[in-house]
N, C-alpha and C positions, 0 to 999 in steps of 0.2 A: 719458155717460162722464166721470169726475171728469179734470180737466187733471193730468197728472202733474208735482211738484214735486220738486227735491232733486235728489240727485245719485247716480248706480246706476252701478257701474262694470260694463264687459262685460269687458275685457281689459287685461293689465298688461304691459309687460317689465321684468322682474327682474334679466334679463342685460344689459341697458342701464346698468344704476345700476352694475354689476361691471365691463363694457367700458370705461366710458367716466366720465370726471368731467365732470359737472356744470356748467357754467356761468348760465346761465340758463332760465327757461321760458317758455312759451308756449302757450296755450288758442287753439285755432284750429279753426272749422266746418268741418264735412267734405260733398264734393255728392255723396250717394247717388243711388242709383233706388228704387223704390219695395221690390225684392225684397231687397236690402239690408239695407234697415232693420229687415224683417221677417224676415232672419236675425239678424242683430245684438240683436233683443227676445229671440230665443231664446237668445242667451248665447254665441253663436259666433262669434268673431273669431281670430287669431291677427297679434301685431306680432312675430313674431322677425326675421323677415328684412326688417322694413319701415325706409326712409329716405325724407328731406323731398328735395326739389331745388326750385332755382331754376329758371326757364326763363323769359325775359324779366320781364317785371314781372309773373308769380304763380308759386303755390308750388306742387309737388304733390307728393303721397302716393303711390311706389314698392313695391311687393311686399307691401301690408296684403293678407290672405288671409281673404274674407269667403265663406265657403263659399255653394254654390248655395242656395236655399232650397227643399225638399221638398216644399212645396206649390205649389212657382211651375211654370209653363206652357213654353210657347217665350218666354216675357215675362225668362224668368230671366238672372240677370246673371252676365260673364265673375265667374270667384274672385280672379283677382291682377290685375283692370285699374289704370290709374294713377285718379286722384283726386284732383280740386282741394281747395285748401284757402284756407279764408275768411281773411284777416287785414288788417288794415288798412293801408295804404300806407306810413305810416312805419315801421309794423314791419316790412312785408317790405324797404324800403329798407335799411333799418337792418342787417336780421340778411345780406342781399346785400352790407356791407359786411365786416359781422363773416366771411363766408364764404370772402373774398377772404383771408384768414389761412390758412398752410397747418394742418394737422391738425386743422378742424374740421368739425363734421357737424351735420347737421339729423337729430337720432333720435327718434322717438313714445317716452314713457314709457307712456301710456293713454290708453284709448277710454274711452268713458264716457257715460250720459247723461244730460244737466246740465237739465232740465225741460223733458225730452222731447226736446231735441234732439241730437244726437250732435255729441260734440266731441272733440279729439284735445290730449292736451296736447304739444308736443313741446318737444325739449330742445337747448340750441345747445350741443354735447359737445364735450368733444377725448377723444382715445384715450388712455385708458394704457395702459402700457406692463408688463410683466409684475412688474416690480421692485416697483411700485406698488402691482398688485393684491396682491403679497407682503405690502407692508405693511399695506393693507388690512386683510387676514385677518388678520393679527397684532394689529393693534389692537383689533378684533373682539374677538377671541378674551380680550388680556387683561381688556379690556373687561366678558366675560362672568364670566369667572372672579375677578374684584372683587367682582361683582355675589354671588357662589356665595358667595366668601368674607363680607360684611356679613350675607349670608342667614345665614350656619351660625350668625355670629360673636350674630346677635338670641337 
């Protein structure tokens, strides 16, 4: 079997980039079990309700919803257990400090997988706040309608 190369996304959150502004990212390995992975090849994940925590010096992965796999046995894995997550010491040091800041959050943007192996990118957020998203959409919007206009105007 050919080694799988590139990068195949399983799952995105959309309402994360609406929730929350952006501050920086982060590609981090995720430790599955083997039923897992063989869900996740089939395209099933869900990040809505998933967050990062700190818990002494490592990180993990809250509420990712990796459904049971179909063909798995009594071997099959819980759907919402917690999940470690791979990153390197100064990073996790680093974003432990950034964390200590009130209104910020450790949120998954995507699953994904990067030559064969499953990785999680997550995003150090802060919340906004409804005003925000207001404007948001507004810029959007006129945004698009720029766009309508140079279209018609060709």
């Amino acid at each position: 079997m050919p080694k799988e190369t590139g990068r195949k996304l399983i799952a995105s959150n959309r309402k994360a980039r609406h929730d929350y502004a952006i501050l920086s990212t982060y590609e981090a390995g995720v430790v599955l079990v083997g039923t897992e992975v063989k869900s996740l090849r089939a395209g099933r994940a869900s990040l809505v309700d998933a967050f990062a925590t700190i818990d002494g010096d490592e990180i993990f992965l809250r509420n990712l919803h990796i459904p049971e796999y179909t063909e798995g046995t009594w071997t099959n894995h819980e759907p919402r257990r917690v999940r470690k997550l791979l990153l390197h010491r100064g990073e996790i040091d680093k974003l432990s400090g950034k964390l200590q800041e009130s209104g910020l959050a450790l949120v998954p943007l995507q699953l994904y997988f990067s030559d064969g192996k499953v990785k999680v990118e997550i995003a150090l957020a802060r919340g906004k706040r409804s005003y925000d998203k207001r404007q948001d959409l507004a810029k959007r919007d006129a945004e698009r309608e720029m766009a309508r206009a140079a279209g018609r105007r060709r």
